[in-house]
C-alpha positions in Angstrom: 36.0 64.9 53.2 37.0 63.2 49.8 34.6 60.6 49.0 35.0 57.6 46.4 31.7 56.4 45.2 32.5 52.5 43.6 29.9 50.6 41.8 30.9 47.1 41.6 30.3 43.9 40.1 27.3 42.9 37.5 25.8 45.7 36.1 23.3 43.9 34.2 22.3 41.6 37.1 18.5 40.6 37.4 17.6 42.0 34.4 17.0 38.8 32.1 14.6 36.5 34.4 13.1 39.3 36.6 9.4 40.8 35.6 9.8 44.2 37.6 12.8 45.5 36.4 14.0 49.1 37.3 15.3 51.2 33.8 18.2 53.0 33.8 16.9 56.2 34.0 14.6 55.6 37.6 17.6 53.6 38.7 20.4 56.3 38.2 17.2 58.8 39.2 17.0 56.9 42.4 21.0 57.4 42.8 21.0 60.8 42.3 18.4 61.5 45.0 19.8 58.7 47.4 23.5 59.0 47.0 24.9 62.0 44.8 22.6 64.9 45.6 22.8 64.8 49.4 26.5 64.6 49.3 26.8 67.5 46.8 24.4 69.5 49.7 26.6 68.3 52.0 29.7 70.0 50.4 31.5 66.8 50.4 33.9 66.4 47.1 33.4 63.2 45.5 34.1 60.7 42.4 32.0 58.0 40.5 33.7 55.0 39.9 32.7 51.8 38.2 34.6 48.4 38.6 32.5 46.2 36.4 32.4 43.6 33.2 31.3 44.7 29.8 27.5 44.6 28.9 24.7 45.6 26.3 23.6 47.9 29.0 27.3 49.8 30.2 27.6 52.3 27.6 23.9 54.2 28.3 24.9 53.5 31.8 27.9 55.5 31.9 26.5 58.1 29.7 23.8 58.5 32.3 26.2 58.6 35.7 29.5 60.0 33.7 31.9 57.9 36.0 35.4 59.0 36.7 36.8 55.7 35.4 34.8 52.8 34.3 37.2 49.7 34.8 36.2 46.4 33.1 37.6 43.4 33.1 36.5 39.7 32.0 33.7 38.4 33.7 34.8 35.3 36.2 33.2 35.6 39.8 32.1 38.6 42.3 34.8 36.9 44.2 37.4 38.2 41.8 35.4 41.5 40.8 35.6 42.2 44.9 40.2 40.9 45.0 40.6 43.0 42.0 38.4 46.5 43.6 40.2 45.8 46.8 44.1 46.0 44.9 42.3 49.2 42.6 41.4 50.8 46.2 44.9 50.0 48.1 46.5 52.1 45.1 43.7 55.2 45.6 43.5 55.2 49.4 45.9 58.0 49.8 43.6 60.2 47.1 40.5 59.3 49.6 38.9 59.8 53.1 36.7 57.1 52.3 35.1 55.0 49.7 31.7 53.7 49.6 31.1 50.4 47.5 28.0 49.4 46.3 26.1 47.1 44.0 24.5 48.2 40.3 21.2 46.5 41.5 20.9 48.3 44.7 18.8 51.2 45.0 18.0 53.1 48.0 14.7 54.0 49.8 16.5 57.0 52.3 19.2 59.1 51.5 22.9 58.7 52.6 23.2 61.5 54.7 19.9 60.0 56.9 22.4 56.8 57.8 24.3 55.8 60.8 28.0 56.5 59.2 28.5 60.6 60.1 30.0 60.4 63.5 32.2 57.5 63.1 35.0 56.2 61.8 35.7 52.6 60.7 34.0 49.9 58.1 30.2 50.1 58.1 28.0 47.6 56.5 24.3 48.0 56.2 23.1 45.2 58.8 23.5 41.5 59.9 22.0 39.1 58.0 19.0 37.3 59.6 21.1 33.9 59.4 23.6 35.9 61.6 23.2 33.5 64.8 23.7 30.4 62.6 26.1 31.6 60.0 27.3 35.0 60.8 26.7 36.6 57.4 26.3 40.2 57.0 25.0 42.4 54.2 27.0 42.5 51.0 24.8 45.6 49.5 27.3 47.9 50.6 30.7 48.5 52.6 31.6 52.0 53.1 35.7 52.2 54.2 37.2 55.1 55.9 41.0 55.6 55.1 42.3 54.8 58.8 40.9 51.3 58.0 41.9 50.6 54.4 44.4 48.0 55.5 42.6 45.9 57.5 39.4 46.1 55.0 42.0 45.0 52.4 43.5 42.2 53.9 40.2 40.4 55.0 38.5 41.2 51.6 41.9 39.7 49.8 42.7 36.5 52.2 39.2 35.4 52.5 37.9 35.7 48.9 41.1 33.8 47.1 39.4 31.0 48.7 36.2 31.8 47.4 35.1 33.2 51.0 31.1 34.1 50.6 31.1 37.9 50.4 28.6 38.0 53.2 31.2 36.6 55.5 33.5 39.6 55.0 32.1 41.6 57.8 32.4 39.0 60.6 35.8 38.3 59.4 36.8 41.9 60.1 35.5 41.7 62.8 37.9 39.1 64.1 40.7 42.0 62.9 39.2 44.8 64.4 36.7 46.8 66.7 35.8 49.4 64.0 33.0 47.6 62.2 29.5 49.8 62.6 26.3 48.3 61.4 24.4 51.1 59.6 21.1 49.1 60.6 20.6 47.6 63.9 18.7 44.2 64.1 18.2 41.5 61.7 17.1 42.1 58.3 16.5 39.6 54.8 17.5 41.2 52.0 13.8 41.5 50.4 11.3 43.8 52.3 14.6 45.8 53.6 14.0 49.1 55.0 16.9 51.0 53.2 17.8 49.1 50.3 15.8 47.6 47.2 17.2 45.1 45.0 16.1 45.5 41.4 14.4 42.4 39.9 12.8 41.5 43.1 11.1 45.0 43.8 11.0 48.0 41.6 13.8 50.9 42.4 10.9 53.4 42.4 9.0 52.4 45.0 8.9 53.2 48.7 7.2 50.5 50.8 9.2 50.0 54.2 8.8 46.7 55.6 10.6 45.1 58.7 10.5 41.2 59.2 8.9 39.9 61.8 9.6 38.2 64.4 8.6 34.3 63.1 10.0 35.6 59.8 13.4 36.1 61.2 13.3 33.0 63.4 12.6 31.1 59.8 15.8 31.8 58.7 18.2 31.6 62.0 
């Protein structure tokens, strides 16, 4: 397998306003222990790509990760970041077996090869949202795309966000397109207190608390 490892969108996001800030080093740390290690022990052949807007930040951050290609264009919307990435992937899907795209402020508590996406095929997003009865949103942390869905992936990501589609309403959207949409997480989760994912500014990268929502907690927000 041939694996295309795309970090999208702000890569300075929540550092201004937030007091718990993740640094570079722990956050690329937490990357290489989440994401690149276990693939490398996996014998799986990948490349780091970045599909972002210039910053004070990007240059130490690409001399930390060493991207293949650091793509940057004017900063307008994550709208337009995610039409733009989904044209770049429709002209590397032939070079891939699959491409997993994730956000610069995500870090991870487990490690990729722990999740739900090794005996399937399809689009897999991490979970549904807990506003998924009333609104149908799913995760936007992360969409991992195997080849044999590339087109499909492409044409709800490009029809629905020219019209400034929320990109939490991509994965019930391809839904309506297809069966092969896999939820890495079963359930209903918020996207603080997640059990796989932390988002730097509201917790630290570093740290390894586990926390599920309960059951009033989810029935707050559906």
């Amino acid at each position: 397998m041939r694996v295309c490892i795309v970090f999208r969108g702000e890569n300075e996001r929540n550092v201004k306003d937030r007091p718990v800030v993740s640094s570079l080093k722990e956050k690329v740390e937490n990357w290489n222990r989440a994401l690149f290690e276990p693939l490398k022990e996996k014998n799986i052949e990948f490349n780091v790509i970045f599909f972002t807007y210039p910053s004070d930040i990007l240059k130490e951050l690409q001399s930390l990760v060493d991207p293949l290609l650091c793509i940057t264009s004017e900063k307008i919307s994550q709208h337009k970041n995610m039409v733009d990435l989904s044209y770049f992937l429709e002209t590397e899907s032939e070079d891939y077996d699959r491409f997993i795209i994730c956000r610069f402020d995500i870090g991870y508590r487990t490690c990729i090869d722990e999740w739900n996406v090794w005996d399937k095929k399809g689009v897999f997003v991490m979970n549904r949202d807990v506003n998924w009865n009333k609104l149908s949103y799913t995760n936007d942390v992360l969409f991992i795309v195997d080849k044999e869905s590339i087109r499909d992936f492409l044409f709800v990501t490009k029809e629905n966000l020219y019209s400034e589609v929320c990109l939490h309403e991509v994965g019930a959207n391809f839904l309506k397109r297809s069966k092969n949409l896999h939820f890495i997480l079963e359930g209903f989760y918020h996207i603080w207190n997640h059990p796989i994912v932390v988002v730097d500014g509201i917790e630290k990268i570093s740290t390894n608390t586990i926390y599920r929502l309960s059951k009033e907690e989810i029935e707050k927000y559906t």
